[in-house]
N, C-alpha and C positions, 0 to 999 in steps of 0.2 A: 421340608422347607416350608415356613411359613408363608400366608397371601402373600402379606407385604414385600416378603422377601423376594418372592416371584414378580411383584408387579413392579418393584425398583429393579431387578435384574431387567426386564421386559423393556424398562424405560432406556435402560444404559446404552441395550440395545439397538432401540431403536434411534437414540440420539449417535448412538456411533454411525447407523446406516445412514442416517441423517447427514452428517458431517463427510461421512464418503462421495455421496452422491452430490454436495454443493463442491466438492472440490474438483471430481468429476465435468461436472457444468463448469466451474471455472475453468478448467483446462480445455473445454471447447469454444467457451467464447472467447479466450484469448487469441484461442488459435484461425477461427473463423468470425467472429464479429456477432455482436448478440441478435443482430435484428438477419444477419444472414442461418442463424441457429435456430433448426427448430426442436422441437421437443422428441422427438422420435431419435435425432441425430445423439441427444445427451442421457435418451435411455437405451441408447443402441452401444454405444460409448462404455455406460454403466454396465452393460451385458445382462438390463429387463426389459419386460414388455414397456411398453410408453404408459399404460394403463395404469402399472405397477408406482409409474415415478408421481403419478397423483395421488398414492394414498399420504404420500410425503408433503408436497409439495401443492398450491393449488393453481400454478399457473408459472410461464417461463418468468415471468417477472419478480414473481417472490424468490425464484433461484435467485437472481440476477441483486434484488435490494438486499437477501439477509449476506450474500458476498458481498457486497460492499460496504454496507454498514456496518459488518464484521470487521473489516478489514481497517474501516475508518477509525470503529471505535477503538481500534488497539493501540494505532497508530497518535491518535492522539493524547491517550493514556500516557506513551512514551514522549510524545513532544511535550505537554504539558508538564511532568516531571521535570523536564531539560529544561524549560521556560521558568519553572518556581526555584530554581534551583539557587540561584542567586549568583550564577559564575560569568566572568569576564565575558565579552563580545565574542572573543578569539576560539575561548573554551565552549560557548554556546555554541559557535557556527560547529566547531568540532563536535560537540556530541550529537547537536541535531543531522549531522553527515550520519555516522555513527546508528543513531537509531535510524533510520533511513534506509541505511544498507540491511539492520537487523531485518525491517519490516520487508524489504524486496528478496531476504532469504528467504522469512517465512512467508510472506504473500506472492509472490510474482505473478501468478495470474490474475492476481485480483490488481496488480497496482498496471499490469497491462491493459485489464479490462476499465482501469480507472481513466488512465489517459485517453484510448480512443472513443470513449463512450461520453465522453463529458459532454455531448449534445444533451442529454439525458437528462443534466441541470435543469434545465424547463419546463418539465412536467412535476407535477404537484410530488407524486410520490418518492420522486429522487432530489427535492431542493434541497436534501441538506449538501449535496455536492455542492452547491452552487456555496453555500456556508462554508464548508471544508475548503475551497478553494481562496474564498478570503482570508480566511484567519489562517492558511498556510502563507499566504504571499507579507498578510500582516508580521507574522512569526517571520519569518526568512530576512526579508526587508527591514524590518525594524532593529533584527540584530547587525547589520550592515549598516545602519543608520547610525545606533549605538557605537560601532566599532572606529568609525567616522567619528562621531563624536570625540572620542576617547585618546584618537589621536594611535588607535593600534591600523586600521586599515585607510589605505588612500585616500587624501581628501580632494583628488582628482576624479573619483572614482563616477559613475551616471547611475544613482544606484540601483536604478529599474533594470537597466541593462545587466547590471551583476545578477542583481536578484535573479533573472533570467537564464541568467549562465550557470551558475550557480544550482538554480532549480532541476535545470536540462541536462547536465552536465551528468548530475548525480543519479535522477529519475529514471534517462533511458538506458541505464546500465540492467534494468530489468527487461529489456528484447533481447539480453547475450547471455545473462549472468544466471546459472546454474546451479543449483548447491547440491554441493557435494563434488564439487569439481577442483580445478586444480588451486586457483588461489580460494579462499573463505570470505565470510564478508566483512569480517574484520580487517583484515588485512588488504582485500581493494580498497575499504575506507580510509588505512591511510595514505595507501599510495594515492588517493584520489586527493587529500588532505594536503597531503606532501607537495603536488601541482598545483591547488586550489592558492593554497597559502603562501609555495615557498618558489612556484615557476620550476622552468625548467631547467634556465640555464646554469652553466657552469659560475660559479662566482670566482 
C-alpha cells in the first residue's frame, strides 16, 4: 500500500473516531447539561482516558460548537431548500414539519442540546445561535403570515402565538422521540400535520 493510501486511510480514521466521540458528548450533554459536564464524564462515556479525548478535541467547548454547528448547518440546508422551493403557505408549513422531524431523527441530541443551552447565544463563539434563532422564527412566521395572506390559514389567527405553538409543538417532540421505535419520523410528521392543520374534532 502506498504513503498516500495509508495517510487517507489514517485520516478516514480518525475522522470516523472523530464523529464517534462528538456524538458520544452529545449524548451526555443532552442528558446532563453542558456546563454540569465535565470532560472526564464524556471520556469515561467514550471508554478513554480524558488525556486521550484531547488529542481530538482541544477543549469541552469545541465538542459542544462543532455539535451544533453541525447540526445547524444541515438543518438549514434542508430549511433553505423548502424556503426556495417556490410552494404554497400550506405545502411549506408541511414540509418544513417534515424536515424538522428528519433532523430531530438524525439529531436529537444536538436539537436537545440546542434548546436548553440557548443562554449560550451571548457569548462571541456561539452568536450564530442567536442568528439561527432569527431566521427560524423569520422562516416559521413569515410562512403563517403568507398563509394569512393567501387566505389558506385563519385570518383570526395572533400569529406570534401560532408561530410559537407551532414551533413548541413540533421541537419538544425531541425529549420522547426515538428512532427506531415504534412510529418513524415520517409518519409522527403527519400525524402532527394532520392536528396542526386539520384539529381534532370529528367533523
Amino acid at each position: 500500500m502506498s504513503e498516500a493510501a495509508m495517510t487517507s486511510q489514517a485520516k478516514t480514521a480518525a475522522a470516523g473516531r472523530r464523529g464517534e466521540l462528538l456524538a458520544t458528548a452529545a449524548q451526555v450533554f443532552a442528558r446532563q447539561g453542558y456546563d454540569a459536564t465535565t470532560v472526564r464524564e464524556i471520556a469515561d462515556a467514550a471508554g478513554i482516558l480524558a488525556g486521550s479525548l484531547y488529542y481530538h478535541f482541544d477543549s469541552k467547548e469545541s465538542m459542544l460548537d462543532e455539535i451544533l454547528s453541525g447540526f445547524l448547518t444541515e438543518l438549514w440546508t434542508g430549511y433553505d431548500a423548502v424556503l426556495a422551493a417556490g410552494l404554497g403557505p400550506r405545502e411549506t408549513l408541511e414540509a418544513l414539519v417534515g424536515q424538522s422531524f428528519r433532523e430531530i431523527d438524525r439529531h436529537r441530541d444536538a436539537v436537545a442540546i440546542y434548546q436548553r443551552e440557548r443562554h449560550l447565544a451571548g457569548q462571541p463563539r456561539f452568536a450564530y445561535l442567536a442568528d439561527s434563532m432569527s431566521r427560524f422564527e423569520a422562516a416559521w412566521q413569515g410562512t403563517l403570515e403568507r398563509g394569512v395572506a393567501a387566505g389558506e390559514f385563519r385570518s383570526d389567527l395572533d400569529l406570534r402565538l401560532a408561530y410559537r405553538f407551532v414551533r413548541d409543538t413540533v421541537w419538544v417532540a425531541a425529549s420522547w422521540y426515538r428512532p427506531g421505535g415504534r412510529h418513524d419520523a415520517g409518519t409522527i410528521a403527519r400525524q402532527y400535520l394532520s392536528m396542526l392543520l386539520d384539529g381534532i374534532n370529528i367533523r
